[in-house]
N, C-alpha and C positions, 0 to 999 in steps of 0.2 A: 454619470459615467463611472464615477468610484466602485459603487452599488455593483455595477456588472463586472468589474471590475476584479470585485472581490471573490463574487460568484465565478469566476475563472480561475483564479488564485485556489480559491477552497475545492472545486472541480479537477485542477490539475495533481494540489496534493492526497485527493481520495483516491484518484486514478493510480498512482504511484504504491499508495497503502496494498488497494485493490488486487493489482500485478504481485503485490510481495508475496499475498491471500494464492494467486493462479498458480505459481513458481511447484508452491508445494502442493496444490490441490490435482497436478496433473500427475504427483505420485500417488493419488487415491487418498494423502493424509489432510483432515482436518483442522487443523492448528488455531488455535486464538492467542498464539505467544505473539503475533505483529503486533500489538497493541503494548508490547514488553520495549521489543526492540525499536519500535516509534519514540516510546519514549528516552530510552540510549540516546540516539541518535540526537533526538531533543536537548540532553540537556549536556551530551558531551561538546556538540557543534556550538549552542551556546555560552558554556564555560569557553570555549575555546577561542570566540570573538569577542566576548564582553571582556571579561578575566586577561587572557595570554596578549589580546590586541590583534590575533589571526585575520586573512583574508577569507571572505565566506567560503573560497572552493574547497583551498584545504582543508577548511575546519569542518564541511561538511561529507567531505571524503573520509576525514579520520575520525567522524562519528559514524559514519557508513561501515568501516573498518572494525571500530569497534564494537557495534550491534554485531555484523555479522562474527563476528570471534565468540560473541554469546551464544548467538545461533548457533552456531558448530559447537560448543561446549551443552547445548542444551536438546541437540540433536541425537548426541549417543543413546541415552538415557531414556529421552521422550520417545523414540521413535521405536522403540524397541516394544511400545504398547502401539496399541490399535483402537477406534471404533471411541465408545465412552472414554476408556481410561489415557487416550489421549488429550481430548478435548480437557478432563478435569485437571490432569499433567501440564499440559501449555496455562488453563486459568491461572493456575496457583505459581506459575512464573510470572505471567502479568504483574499478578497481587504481590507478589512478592517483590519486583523493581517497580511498583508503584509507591511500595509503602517505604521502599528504601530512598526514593527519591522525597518521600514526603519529611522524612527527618532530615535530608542533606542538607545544613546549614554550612554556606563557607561564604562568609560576607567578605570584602579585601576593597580598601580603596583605590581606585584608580578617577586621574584626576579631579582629586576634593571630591569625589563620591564617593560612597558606598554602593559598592554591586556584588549577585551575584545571588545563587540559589538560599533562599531565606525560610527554609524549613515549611511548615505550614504556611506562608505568606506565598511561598511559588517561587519563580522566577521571574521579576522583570528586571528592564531595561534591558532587555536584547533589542536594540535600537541600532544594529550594525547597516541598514541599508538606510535608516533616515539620517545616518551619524556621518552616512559620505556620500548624501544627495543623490542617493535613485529613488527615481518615479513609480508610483505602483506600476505604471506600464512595463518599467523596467526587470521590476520583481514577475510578475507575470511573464515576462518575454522568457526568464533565464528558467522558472518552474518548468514551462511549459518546452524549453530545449531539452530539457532533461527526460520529461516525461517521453518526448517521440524519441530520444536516445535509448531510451530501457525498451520503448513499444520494437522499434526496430532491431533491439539485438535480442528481445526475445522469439521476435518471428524468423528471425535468423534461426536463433537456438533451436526452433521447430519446424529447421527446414535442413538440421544436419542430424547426428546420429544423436549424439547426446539429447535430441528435444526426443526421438525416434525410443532411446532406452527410459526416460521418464517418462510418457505414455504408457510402455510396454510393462511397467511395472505398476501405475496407474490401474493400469485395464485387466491384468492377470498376473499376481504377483510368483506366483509357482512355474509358471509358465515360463516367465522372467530367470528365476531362480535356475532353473532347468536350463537356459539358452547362458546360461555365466554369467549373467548382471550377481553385481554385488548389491544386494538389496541395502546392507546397510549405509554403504558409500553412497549410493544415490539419493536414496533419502537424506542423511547428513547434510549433501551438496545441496539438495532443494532447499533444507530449511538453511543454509547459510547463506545462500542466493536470496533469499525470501527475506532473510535480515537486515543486509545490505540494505534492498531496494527500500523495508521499512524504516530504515535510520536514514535514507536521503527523505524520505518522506517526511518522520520526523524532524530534522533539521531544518527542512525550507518551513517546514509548520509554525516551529519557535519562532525562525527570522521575519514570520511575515507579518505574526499576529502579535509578536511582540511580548508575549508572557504567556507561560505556562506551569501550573502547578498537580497535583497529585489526581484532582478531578479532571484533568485532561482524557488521562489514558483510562477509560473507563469499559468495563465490558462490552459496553452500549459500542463503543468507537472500535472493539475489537467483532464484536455481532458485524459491523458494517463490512471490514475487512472484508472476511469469508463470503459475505452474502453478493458482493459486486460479482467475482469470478461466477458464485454459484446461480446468478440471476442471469449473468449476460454471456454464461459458456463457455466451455474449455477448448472447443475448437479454431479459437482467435484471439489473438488480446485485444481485438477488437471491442470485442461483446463485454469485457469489461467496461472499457470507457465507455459504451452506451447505456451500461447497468449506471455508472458513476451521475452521469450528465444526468438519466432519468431522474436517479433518485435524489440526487443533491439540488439539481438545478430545477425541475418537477414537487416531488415532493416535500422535500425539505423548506426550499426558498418560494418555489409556485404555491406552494399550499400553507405556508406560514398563517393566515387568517384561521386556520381548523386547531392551533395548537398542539397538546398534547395528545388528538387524535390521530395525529400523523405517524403518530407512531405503531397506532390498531393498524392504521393503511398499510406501513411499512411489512407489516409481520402479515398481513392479507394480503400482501401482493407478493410475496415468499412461497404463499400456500397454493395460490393461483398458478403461481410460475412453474411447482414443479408437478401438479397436474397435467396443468396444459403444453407446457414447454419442456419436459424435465430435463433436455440438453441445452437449456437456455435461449436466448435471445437468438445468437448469434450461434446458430447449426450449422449442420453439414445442410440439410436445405436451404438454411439463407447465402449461405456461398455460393453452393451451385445456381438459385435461383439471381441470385445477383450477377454473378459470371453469364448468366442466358442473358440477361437484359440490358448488359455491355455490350454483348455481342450482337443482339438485336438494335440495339443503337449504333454501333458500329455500320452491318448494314444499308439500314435507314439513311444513313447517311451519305453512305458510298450509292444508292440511289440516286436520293437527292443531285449528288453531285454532277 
């Protein structure tokens, strides 16, 4: 039960990464800076439970806070390129609070321990959910509140104007330009929206697994980011979590027996996807087609009756 357990745990916090990946990819921009601000999140929500003695909300709200303050400081700047020269712009922020995290040494005792970000050794004892007796059920219940809280305020978002002007600059950014969107404000907003969500991601990540250090946040874990939205569609946040569940709970964990093949798979079924799917899993036909066979069941049923 642990086992499945976990694979939910690890499912809910891709999901979350994923959605940070969609925020910005529905203004047309690329980014691999979530894997920057994953890690903020990580290791501010952590200093902030192990270190100060914080409750997880707060501390994971003011690591949320704080990613996104970076995002918006690294919004100006980035967003102002396009196409390669952003993708290389977001890398070298990664790299950059990856390796600032890898020297962060601040050991501090707190009772008769020693805790606390230990340079190359990482982080542990982020032990705040085993230190006041919740169940992994428990950790899973509170990820997984969160996750359908972001699912639902972003299909909100894309059911008011605001979701309506990030598309429309997405889809035709002159166009946009031309009708009085402020291109740069929007973007800005996305990628600080997009930071948030990857520093809640980040912080439930620290709290669950218990230690993390500078090989955490790795290109690999920001490739995954972008590839969720880009696999399972920008017409739902849907088709995220179904990219997530595939690939995490399928490939990653289902196919664990093939090794580091998994990873040829992964980048083959990228290639696959955007041949055959280029709007992803989750299109404007799976909608509609899902909408017909509601209503055909609907129906069916009112028949029946």
């Amino acid at each position: 039960m642990e086992y499945y357990l976990g694979i939910t745990q690890t499912i809910g916090v891709h999901t979350l990464l994923g959605l940070s990946a969609y925020v910005l990819l529905l203004t047309g921009q690329l980014s691999l800076a979530q894997v920057g601000f994953f890690a903020i999140g990580s290791y501010v929500s952590g200093i902030l439970t192990v270190i100060f003695g914080w409750h997880i909300l707060p501390a994971l709200l003011v690591g949320a806070l704080v990613a996104g303050f970076f995002a918006f400081l690294v919004g100006f700047p980035a967003l102002r390129v396009k196409g390669l020269m952003l993708v290389v712009a977001t890398i070298a922020f990664s790299e950059i609070v990856r390796l600032v995290f890898f020297n962060v040494n601040w050991r501090v005792e707190v009772n008769g321990l020693e805790v606390g970000p230990d340079s190359t050794q990482g982080f542990r004892e982020i032990r705040y959910f085993a230190a006041n007796g919740w169940e992994q059920a428990h950790v899973v219940l509170l990820i997984w509140l969160i996750v359908i809280l972001v699912m639902v305020l972003l299909w909100w978002l894309d059911k008011v104007r605001a979701g309506a002007v990030l598309r429309a600059v997405g889809e035709d950014e002159l166009a946009a330009q031309s009708s009085g969107v402020n291109l740069t404000m929007v973007k800005v907003a996305a990628m600080t929206g997009g930071g948030v969500i990857a520093g809640i991601a980040g912080g439930l990540f620290a709290h669950s697994t218990t230690y993390v250090d500078h090989h955490t946040f790795s290109i690999l874990l920001a490739t995954f980011a972008v590839s969720y939205p880009i696999l399972g569609g920008l017409k739902n946040v849907l088709g995220t979590l179904m990219a997530v569940i595939f690939i995490q709970g399928f490939i990653i964990e289902g196919l664990r027996f093939m090794g580091d093949y998994r990873n040829i798979l992964f980048g083959l079924l990228i290639i696959v996807a955007m041949n055959f799917r280029p709007q992803g899993l989750v299109d404007g036909n799976f909608t509609s087609d899902l909408r017909k066979l509601l209503r055909m069941n609907q129906k069916r049923g009112g028949i029946d009756a």
